[in-house]
N, C-alpha and C positions, 0 to 999 in steps of 0.2 A: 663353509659358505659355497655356494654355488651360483653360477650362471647360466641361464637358459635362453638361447636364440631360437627361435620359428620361422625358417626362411619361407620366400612367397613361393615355390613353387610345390609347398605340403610336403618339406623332410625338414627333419628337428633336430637340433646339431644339443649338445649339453655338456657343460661346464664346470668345472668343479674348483678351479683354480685360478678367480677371476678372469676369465677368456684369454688362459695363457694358450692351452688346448681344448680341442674340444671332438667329443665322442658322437657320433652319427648313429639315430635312434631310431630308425627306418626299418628294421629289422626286427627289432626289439615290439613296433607296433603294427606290424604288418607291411609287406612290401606294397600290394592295395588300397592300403587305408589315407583315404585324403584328407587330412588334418584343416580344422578350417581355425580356432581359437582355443588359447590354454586361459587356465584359471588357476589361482593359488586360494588354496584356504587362507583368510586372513588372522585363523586363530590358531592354527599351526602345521609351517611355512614346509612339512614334509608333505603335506597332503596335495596332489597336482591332479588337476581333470584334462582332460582332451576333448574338443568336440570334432566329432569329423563334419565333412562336405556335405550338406542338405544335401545338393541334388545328385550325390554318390550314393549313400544311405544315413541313415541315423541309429546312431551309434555314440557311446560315451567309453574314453578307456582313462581309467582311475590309477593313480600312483601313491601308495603308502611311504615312500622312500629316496624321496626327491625328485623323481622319475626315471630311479636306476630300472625298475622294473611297472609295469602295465596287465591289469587288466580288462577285457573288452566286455561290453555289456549292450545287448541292444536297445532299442527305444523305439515304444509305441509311436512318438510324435515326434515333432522336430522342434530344437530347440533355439529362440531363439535368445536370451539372453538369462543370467540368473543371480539370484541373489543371495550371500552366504549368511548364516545366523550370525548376529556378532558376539556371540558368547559359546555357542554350541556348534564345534568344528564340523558336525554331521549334518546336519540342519542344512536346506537347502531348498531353496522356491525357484521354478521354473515355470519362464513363459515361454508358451509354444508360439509358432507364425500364427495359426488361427487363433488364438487370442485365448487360448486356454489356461488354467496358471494349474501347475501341480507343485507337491509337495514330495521330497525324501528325507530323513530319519536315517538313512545308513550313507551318504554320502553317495549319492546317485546310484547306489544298485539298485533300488527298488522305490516305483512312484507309484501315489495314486494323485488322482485329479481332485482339485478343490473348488473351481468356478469356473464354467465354459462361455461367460462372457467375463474379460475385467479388462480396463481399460491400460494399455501398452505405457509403462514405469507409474504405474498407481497402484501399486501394492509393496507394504511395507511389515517386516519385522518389530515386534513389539520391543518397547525400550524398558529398560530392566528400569527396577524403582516407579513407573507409573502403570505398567500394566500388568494384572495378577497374576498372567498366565504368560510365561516364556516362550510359550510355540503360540502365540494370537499372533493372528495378520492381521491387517488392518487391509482393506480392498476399495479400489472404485469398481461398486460389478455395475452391469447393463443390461436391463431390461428388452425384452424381445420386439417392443416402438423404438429401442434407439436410447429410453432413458438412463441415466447416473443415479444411483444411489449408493451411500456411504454404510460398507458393512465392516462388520469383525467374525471371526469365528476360527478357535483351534485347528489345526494339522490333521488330528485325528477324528476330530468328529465335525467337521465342516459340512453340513446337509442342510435342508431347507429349514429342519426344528431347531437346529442349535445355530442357525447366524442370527446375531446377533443386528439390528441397524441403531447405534448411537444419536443420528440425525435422521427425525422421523419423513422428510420430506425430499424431494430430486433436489438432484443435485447439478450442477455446469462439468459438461465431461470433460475430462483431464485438469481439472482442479482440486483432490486430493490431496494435500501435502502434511506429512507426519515428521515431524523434527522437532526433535529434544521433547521438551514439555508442552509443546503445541501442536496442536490440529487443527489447520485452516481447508475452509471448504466455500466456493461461491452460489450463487445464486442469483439469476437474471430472472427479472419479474418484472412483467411493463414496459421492459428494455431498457431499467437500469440494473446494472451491477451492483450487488451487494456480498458482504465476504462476513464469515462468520467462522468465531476462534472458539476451540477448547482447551482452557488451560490446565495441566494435572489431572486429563480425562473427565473433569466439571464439566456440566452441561454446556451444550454451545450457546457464545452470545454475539448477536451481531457485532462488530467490529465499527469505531467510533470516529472517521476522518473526521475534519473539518466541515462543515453542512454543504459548503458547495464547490466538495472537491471533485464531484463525479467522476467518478474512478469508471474509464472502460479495459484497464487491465491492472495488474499488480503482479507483484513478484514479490518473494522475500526473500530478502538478503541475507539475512543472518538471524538469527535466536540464541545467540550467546550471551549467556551472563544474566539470564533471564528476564529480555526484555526482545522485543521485535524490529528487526532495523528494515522496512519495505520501502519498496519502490511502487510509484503509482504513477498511472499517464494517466491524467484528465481530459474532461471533455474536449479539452481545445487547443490539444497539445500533440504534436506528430513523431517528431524526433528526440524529445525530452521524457526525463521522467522526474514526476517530485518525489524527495526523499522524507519519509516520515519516521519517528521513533517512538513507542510504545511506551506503556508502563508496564508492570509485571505480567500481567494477567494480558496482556495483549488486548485489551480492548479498545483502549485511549488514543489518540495517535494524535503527537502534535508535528508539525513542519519543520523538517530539520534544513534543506536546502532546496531549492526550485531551479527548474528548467537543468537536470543533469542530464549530461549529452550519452545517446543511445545509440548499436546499432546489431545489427543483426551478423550471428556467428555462423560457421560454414553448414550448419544444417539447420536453419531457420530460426533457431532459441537467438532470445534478447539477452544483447548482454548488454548494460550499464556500467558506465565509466563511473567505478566507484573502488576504490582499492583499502582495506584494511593492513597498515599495517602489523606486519606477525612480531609478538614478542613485547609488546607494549598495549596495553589495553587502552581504549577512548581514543586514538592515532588514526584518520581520516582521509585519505585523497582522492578530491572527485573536480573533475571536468562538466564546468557549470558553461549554459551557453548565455551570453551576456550580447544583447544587441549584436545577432549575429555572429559571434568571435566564442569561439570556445577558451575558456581559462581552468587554470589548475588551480584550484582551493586547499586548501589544508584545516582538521580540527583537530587539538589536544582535548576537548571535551565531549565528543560524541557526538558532534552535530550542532552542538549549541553554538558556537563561533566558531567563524572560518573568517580566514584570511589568502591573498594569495601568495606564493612561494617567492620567496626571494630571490632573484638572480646570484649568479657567482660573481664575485668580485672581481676577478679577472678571466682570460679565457686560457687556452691550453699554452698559448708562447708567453702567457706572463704578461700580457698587457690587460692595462684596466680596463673592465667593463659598465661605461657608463649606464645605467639603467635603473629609471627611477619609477617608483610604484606610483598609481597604477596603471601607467601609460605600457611597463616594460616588467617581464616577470619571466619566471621561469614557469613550463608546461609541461606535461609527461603525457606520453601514451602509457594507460593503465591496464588494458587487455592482458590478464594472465591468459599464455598460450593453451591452446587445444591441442596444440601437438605435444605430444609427453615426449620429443626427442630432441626440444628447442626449448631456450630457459626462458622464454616469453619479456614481454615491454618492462616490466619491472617487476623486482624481486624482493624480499627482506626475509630472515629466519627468525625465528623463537633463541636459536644459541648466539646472535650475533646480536644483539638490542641496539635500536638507535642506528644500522648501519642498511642503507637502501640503495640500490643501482637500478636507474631508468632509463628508458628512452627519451628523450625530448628537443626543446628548442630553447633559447631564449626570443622574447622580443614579445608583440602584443597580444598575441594569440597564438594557440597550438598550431605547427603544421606539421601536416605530412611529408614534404619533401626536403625539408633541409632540417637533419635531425642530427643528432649527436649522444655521447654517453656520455649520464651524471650522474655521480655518487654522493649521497649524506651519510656521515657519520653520526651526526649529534639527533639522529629521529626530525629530519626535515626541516629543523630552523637554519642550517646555511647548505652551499651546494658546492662539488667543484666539478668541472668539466674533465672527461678523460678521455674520449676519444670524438673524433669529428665524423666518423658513421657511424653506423649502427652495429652491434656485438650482441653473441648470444654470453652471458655469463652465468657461470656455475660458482657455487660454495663448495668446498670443499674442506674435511678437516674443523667439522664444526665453525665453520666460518672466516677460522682461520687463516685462508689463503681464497685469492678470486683467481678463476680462470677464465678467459676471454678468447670467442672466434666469433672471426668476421664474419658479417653476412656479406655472402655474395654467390655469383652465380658462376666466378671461375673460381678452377683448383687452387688448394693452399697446400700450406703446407707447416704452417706455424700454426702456436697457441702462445697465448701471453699472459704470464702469471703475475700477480700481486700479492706480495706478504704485509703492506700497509693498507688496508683499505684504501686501497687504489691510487693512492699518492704518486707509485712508480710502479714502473711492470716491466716484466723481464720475458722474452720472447723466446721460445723453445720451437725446434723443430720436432712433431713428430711424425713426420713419414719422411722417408729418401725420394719420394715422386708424390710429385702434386693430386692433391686430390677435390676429385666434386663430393665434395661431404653433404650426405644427406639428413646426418643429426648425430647426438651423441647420447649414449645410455650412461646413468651413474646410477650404482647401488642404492637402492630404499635404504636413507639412515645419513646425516647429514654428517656423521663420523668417517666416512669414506674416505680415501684418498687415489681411487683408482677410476677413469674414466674410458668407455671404450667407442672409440669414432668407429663411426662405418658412411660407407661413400663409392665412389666406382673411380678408376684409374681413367675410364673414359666413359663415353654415354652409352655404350654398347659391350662396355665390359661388367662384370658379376659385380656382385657385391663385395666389397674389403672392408675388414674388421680387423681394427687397430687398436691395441690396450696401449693406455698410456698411464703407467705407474708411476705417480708423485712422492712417495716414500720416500726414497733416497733425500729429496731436498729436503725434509723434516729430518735434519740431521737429528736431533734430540727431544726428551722427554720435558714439556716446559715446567718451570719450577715456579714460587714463587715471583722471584725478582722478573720473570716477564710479563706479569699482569700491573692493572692500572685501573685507578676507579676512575666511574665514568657518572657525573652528574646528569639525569635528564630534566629537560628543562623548556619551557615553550616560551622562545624570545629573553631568556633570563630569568621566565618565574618558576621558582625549583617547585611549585606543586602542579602536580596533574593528575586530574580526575582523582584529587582529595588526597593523595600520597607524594610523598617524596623519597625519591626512589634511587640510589643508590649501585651502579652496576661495574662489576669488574670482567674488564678486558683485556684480551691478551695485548702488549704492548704492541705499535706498528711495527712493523721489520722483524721480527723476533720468530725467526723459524723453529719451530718447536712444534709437537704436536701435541695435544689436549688426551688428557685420559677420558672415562668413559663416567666418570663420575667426576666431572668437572661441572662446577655452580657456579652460578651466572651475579647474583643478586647479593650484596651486602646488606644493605640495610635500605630496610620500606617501613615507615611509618604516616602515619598518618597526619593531617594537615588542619589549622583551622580552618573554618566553611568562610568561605569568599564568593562575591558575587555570583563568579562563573562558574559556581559547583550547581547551582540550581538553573531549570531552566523552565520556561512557563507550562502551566498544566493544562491540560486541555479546556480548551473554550477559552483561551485567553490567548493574545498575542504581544508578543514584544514589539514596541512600539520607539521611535527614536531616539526618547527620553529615557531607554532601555529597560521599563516599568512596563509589567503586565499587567495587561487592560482586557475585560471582558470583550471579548470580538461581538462586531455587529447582529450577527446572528445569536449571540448566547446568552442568556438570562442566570447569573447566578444564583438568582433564589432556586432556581431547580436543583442543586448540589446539595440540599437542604435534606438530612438521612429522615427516613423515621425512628421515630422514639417516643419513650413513655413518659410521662411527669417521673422527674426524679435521675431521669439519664440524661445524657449529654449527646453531643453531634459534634462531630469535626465538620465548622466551617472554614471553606481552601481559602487562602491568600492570593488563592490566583499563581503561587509558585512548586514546584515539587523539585525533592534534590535530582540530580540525574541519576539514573539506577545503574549500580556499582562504583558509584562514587564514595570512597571512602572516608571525606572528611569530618571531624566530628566538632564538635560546639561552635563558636564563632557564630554567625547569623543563622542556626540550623535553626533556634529558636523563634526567630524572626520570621523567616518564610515558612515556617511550619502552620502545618493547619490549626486554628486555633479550638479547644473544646468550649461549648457553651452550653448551656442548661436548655432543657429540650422543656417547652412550655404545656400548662394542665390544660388541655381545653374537649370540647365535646367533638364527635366527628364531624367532620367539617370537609368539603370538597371531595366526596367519596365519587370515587371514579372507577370504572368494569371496559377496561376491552380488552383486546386479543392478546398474542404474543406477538402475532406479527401485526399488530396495529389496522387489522381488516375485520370486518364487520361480515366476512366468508368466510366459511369453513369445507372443509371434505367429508362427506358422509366415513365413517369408518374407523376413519384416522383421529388418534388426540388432540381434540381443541385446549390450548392452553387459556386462560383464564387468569387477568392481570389485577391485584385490587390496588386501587393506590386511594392513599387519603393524604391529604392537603394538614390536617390538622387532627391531633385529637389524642390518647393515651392509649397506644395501640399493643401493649401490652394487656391492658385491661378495656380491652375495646373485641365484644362478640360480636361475630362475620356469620350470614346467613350467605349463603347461594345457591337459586333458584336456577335451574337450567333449562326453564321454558318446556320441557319434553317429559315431565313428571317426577321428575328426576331432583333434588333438594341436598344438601351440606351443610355444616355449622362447626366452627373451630370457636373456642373456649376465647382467643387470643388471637392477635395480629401474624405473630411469628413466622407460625408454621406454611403463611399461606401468600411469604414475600416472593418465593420462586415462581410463583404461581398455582394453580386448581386445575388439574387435566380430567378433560370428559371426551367420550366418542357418543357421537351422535349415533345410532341407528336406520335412522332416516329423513330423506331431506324435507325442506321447506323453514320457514320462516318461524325464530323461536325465542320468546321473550325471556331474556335471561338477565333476572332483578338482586341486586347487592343489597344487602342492609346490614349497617352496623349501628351497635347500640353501648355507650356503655353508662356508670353513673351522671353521667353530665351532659348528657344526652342521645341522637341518632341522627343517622343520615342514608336517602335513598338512592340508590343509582342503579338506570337500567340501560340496557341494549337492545337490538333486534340483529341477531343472530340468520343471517340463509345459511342454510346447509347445502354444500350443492357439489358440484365436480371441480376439476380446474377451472382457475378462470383466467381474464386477460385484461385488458383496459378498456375505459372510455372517459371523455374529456367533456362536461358538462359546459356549457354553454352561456353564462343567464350574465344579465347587464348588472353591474358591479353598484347602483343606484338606480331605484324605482320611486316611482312618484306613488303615494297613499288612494286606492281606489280605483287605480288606473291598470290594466293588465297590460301584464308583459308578457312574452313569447321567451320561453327554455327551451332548447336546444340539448340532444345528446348525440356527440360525432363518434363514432366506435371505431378503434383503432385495433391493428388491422380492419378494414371492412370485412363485413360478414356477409355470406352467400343464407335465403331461407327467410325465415319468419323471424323475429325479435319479438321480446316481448319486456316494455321498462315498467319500473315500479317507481313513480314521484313516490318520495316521502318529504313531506315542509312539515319545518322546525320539531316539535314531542309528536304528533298526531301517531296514533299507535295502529292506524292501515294507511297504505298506500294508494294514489291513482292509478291505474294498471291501463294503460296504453298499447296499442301497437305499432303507432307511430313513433318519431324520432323527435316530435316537439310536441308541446302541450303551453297553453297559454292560463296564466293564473294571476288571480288580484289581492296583492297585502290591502286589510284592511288596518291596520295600525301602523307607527311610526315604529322605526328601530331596527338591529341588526336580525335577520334571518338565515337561517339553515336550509338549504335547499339538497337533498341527496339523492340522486339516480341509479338506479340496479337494474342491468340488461342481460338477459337470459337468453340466451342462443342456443339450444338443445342442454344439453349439459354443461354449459361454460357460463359463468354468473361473472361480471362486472361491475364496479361502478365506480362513483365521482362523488365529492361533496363540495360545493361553494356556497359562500356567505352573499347576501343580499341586503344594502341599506335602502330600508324605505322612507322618505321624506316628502314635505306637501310641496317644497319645491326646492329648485337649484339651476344655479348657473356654471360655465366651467370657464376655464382660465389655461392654456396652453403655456408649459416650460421646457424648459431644453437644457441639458448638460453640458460639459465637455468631452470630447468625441472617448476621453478616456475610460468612462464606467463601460460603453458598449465592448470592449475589449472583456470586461470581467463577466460578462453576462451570461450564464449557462439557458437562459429561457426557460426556466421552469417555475411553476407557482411557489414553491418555495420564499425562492430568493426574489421574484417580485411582491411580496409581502413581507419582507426583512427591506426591501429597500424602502419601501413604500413608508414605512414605521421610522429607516432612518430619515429619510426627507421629511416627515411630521416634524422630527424632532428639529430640524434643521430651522425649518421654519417658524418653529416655536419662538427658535432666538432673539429674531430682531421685534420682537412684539406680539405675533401673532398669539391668541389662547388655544391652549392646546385642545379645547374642549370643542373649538368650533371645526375641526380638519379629522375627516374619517379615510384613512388611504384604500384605494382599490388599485390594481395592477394590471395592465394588457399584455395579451402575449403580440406577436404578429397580428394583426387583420386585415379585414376588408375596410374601402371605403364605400360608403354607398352613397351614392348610386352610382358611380363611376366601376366598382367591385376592384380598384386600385389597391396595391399591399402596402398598407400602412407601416412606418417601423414600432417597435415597440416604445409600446405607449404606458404611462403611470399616472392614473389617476390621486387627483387630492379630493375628498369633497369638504368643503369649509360651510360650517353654518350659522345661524345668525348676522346673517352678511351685515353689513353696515359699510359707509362709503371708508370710514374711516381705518378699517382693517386693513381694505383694499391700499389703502394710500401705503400706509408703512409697508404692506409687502413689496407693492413698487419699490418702493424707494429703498428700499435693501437688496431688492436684486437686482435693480439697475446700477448701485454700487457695488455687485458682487458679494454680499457681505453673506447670501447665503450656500453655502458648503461646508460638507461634511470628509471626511478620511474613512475610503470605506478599508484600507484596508494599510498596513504602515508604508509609506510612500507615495500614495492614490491619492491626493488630492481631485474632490470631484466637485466643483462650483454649479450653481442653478442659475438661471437664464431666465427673464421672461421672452416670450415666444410670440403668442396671438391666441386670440378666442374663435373657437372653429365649433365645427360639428364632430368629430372625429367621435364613433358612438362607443357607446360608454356599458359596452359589451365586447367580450372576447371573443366573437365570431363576425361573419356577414351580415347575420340577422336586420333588421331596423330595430329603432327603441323607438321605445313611447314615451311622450312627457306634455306637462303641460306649459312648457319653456319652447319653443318652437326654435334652434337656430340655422342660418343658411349658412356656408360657407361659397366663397364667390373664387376664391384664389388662393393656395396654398403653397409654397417650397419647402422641401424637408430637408434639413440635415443633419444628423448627428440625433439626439434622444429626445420623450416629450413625457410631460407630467402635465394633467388636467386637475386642476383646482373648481371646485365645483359650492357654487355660493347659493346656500338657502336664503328664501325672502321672505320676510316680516308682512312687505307691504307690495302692492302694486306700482311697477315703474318701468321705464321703458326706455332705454337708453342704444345710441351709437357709439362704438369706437371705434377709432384709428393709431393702428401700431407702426412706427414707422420699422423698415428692416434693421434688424439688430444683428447680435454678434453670431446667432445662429442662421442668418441668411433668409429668414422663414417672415413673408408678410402676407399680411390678412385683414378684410373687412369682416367685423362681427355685428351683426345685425338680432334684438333678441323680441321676442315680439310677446307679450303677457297678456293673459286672458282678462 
């Protein structure tokens, strides 16, 4: 075994004899040469590199022999960091300062270069069992604009004919990430963040939060056990991150904990207060922030339930600790250190189970300043306190024994050891003079028993390097009679994540050291399936009643597979077990997805668009090509595809063409691309209109959310960023198969018929193609009606169309309850606007339009929201109530625009506060009415004045 120290000022001292002595290598590497970083092969431990000093020369000197002996080698470039194969000890990827990445095959004596842009820790080593080729890298390279795109291609033949690109499209730079079975990659488009997985090197699929998580960063935590544990800061979240968890395939992602406290490490990377820990699978600790206070959480299953930690029962002198939940708990700093010479905030091993040492506090929230040390034995169901500041502790001896130093900033001159899991500890000196300790080094390999401080005798004296060999107190080889089984358990229930698990420990106090084939595990069997083995599937959320319920945004019937007459479908329960949870029968049955016969019918609801759900394409590039059918025997169901440009396809059968149909345009413009499928029972049409054009960007269509029959209205298209030059928009309303082609930004048009319309904009700015689609109800007439919420929904509101059309549908529904027909309320949604003529910022606004008015509709609705009776849960714990408000003008378009109607209203005097929904009442008959609202619980008063032709 050897030891290797690198002193600062470029001479290398080495070790052979855990740093009893040590031989001075300076000679050995040149008296000249300024050493700047060493490297270990991590697949065998004889192989050592040297880098020298950039701004000396560049230079590599290689050791075959632990580094008794060196050879020197020069170097084209400079090297700034690198990466070793993890299977092939020669293998070796280097990144230069200029951003180069090269490759060696003989252990850095000989490079060549692979890609002279790739983006700084985005290049990855291929992982054995999912990629065919052992020498493929995986790369972020960069385009000569600045762009990301996602390549592969072998060591030896990496040129522009054999890289490979897996993701046909750019990519977000420095968002590459390859681990385990997964490859995540993002993508910003419109200026929202989208993230896209591949699992098992399967084609990428966009990745599935919750609808309106708006994700503008993520991270991932971990990919163990073959599911994804991310971290995700939302729209409206600064300090926080939400924790999500995956299914297999990484696509799903449901909420495992909200608002986890974040902060930045000493070279800008995010870290999150999230701790696994080591040695027990599904074991959890995160610092949640709760009305300002951060607290320590704990899961035995993954994320699916947390609880906070319990305080100790008493403190270090023995007296009780009153402390009742969840006024009073126990907190921990979770920060694993970035120093590799400090044992960081908290700890736990794979050879110790069940046994954890932290920093923390007791009382109602985490702090910083009055912190102390605490130990669990049992995997975090009880605590005890052991020291009143803070200690760095090491494992030693497989776990065997703890050792403990102070932090501080004056000399010591102790350490303190524990052979009980920290029950008692025994104080050792090791130096004869006090020292300023600057960290401590222990052997890679938790079987260690030798630890070597170093530190300076004073602030101006050299470095001192002190071994402290623990041997001697392991007087003996431990035997049976010193071990102990050890139940795990969460609050007394022996199953966790579906196992009951069984662990043998060496007895407290029992000095003895562990062999090298010492096992840990008695007995693990498996458990019946209880509640808390499952946890909700995505589009569902757990609700207080602890029953998962489709969330507001999610339609179940969409879960609905295709299939042929004669197959089946698994319809979800809305539950799924948690992934690597071991338990079998008990309710598996129960939550399990249920199989049902997949019904005979003709095609029905055949549907053609894109991959990426855009109605644009890239002259060049692969347009993917989506067919979806609603109904029909799609085994026995013939698919035509027309692709507008001469171009035609036909599959026998549904199957082959579920991934999708890839075509490259050749060249741009506008191209109808028509579906047909046909089988015994009948057919169905569906088409598109396809631009083919360059990148493109956004724009926000404009048009009033209800129009009156014959009347024109004025659309609006605002383009986002604005654009410098000519524009040129394409109207297209509802199937018409050409567009109005404009060079303005507004165009005014007249529905001649009643009913919902389609209205779509496409803006061309030289090579950049844009657009927008919104829906337009046209009616002979309508009145509107002002509501307001409680100030709580505005806290959840990202402002985006989406979710003011998921809201709009829940408040229908709400409304439905106390009487109203569902058949007479059409929702439409505002974002921000103007008012006019004042050009005032309105808050956001939600329309209702109600038709068939009658006085009597009108009554019941009063009188249900004047008793509050109507609200909805938008989400578990959200209680959101409706309000009536007043009848204004507030116009019934998402922009400044005016509208037109043949309803004339004034508004004389408004106050806002808090949210508003317009109800909008179609009239049978001519009538002409005043009202007066007195001020309500939303503060907002108003005379409505309505005047009828």
């Amino acid at each position: 075994l050897m030891f290797l120290f690198l002193c600062i000022h470029g001479s290398i001292q080495r070790s052979t004899d855990y740093g009893t002595t040590y031989e001075k290598l300076n000679d050995k590497v040149g008296l000249k040469t300024v050493l700047s970083y060493l490297y270990v092969s991590p697949t065998n431990k004889r192989k050592i590199m040297l880098l020298s000093d950039p701004e000396v020369e560049s230079s590599i000197l290689i050791s075959n022999d632990e580094g008794a002996t060196y050879q020197k080698y020069r170097l084209s470039f400079y090297i700034q960091s690198l990466l070793f194969h993890p299977k092939q000890e020669d293998w070796i990827l280097a990144y230069s300062i200029d951003q180069k990445l090269y490759s060696s095959m003989d252990f850095g004596r000989r490079w060549q270069i692979m890609h002279e842009r790739i983006t700084p820790n985005r290049f990855y080593w291929s992982v054995t069992g999912l990629d065919k080729e052992p020498d493929l890298v995986h790369m972020e390279a960069r385009r000569t604009d600045g762009r990301a795109h996602y390549i592969t291609c072998r060591i030896q033949e990496c040129s522009e004919t054999t890289r490979n690109g897996p993701f046909l499209h750019y990519i977000d730079v420095s968002s590459l990430v390859v681990q385990d079975e997964y490859i995540f990659i993002q993508v910003t488009d419109g200026g929202r963040a989208n993230y896209y997985v591949s699992y098992k090197r399967e084609p990428f699929m966009q990745i599935k939060l919750p609808k309106y998580s708006l994700p503008k960063d993520m991270h991932i935590i971990s990919t163990d056990e073959n599911q994804v544990f991310a971290a995700v800061q939302e729209w409206n979240q600064n300090d926080t991150y939400n924790l999500y968890i995956s299914d297999t395939r990484g696509v799903y992602f449901t909420l495992a904990l909200e608002n986890v406290k974040s902060n930045r490490g000493l070279e800008g990377n995010v870290i999150i207060d999230l701790y696994e820990v080591a040695g027990i699978k599904g074991i959890f600790l995160a610092n949640k922030k709760v009305e300002d206070q951060i607290k320590t959480f704990i899961t035995y299953n993954k994320g699916r339930d947390w609880r906070l930690l319990q305080a100790p029962d008493s403190d270090l002198r023995g007296d009780p600790i009153h402390c009742l939940l969840p006024f009073c708990s126990l907190h921990l700093h979770l920060q694993i250190s970035e120093n590799p010479y400090t044992s960081g905030s908290i700890s736990s091993k794979e050879t110790v189970p069940g046994l954890l040492v932290a920093t923390g506090n007791v009382g109602p929230e985490l702090s910083y300043t009055e912190v102390g040390m605490f130990v669990s034995s049992d995997a975090g169901n009880s605590w005890r306190q052991i020291f009143e500041e803070e200690y760095s502790v090491w494992f030693l001896d497989w776990g065997g024994a703890l050792v403990a130093m102070k932090h501080t900033s004056m000399p010591i001159r102790h350490v303190w050891v524990s052979f009980d899991e920290g029950r008692t500890w025994n104080k050792y000196g090791f130096t004869s003079a006090p020292l300023f300790v600057d960290g401590s080094l222990v052997e890679p390999g938790i079987e260690t028993q030798i630890m070597t401080i170093f530190g300076h005798l004073s602030l101006r004296s050299e470095w001192q390097l002190i071994k402290v060999d623990y041997k001697s107190i392991f007087s003996r080889r431990c035997t049976k009679d010193d071990f102990q089984t050890w139940h795990l358990h969460n609050q007394g229930e022996p199953c966790v994540m579906g196992e009951r698990k069984i662990y043998k420990k060496r007895k407290a106090g029992a000095c003895c050291s562990l062999t090298r084939d010492y096992s840990r595990t008695v007995v693990s069997e498996p458990c019946i399936c209880a509640e808390w083995d499952f946890e909700c599937d995505y589009g569902y959320e757990r609700h207080s009643n602890n029953q998962c319920i489709p969330a507001f945004w999610f339609n179940p019937s969409s879960q609905l597979k295709e299939c042929s007459l004669g197959q089946s479908y698994l319809n979800s329960t809305g539950y799924r077990r948690i992934v690597s949870n071991n338990c079998t029968d008990g309710l598996q049955e129960k939550y399990a997805a249920r199989s049902e016969q997949c019904p005979g019918k003709a095609p029905r609801g055949l549907h053609i668009l894109t991959s990426t759900g855009k109605l644009v394409a890239e002259q060049g590039y692969n347009t993917t090509f989506i067919i979806r059918m609603e109904e029909g025997d799609l085994q026995r169901t013939n698919i035509q595809l027309d692709f507008g440009d001469g171009t035609a396809v036909s599959y026998a059968n549904f199957s082959p063409i579920e991934d999708g149909i890839r075509h490259i345009y050749k060249s741009t413009g506008i191209f109808q691309v028509t579906a047909y499928a046909e089988n015994n029972l009948g057919s169905d049409l569906a088409a598109l209109f396809l631009h083919v054009v360059c990148p493109v960007e956004r724009v926000d269509l404009r048009v009033p959310f209800v129009a009156i029959r014959n009347k024109e209205v004025n659309l609006t298209a605002v383009v986002w960023p604005s654009q410098s030059g000519t524009l040129t928009y394409f109207w297209w309303f509802g199937n018409s198969t050409k567009p109005f082609i404009t060079l303005d930004s507004s165009i005014s048009y007249t529905f001649t018929s009643e009913g919902m319309n389609t209205i779509t904009v496409q803006v061309s700015a030289g090579s950049i193609l844009i657009q927008d689609t919104k829906d337009i109800a046209v009616h002979e007439y309508f009145q509107s009606q002002l509501l307001s919420f409680s100030p709580n929904l505005d806290y959840h509101n990202p402002d985006i169309p989406e979710w003011r059309e998921d809201i709009g549908r829940v408040i229908k529904r709400a409304l439905v309850q106390p009487g109203v027909e569902g058949s007479q309320l059409i929702s439409a949604i505002l974002p921000f606007s103007l008012d006019y003529p004042t050009n005032k910022l309105l808050p956001k606004c939600y329309h209702l339009d109600i038709l068939n008015y009658f006085f009597q509709t009108v009554e019941i609705l009063f009188n249900a929201l004047n008793q509050n009776l109507v609200q909805f849960e938008l989400k578990p714990g959200v209680e959101v109530i409706v309000y009536v408000t007043q009848l204004t003008l507030a116009p019934l378009v998402d922009s400044g625009a005016g509208h037109s109607s043949s309803a004339m209203l004034m508004l004389l005097s408004v106050v806002f506060v808090g949210l508003a929904v317009f109800l909008i009442y179609k009239f049978k008959r001519y009538v002409a009415t005043s009202l007066y609202f007195k001020e309500n619980m939303c503060l907002a008063r108003c005379i409505y004045i309505q005047y009828v032709r």
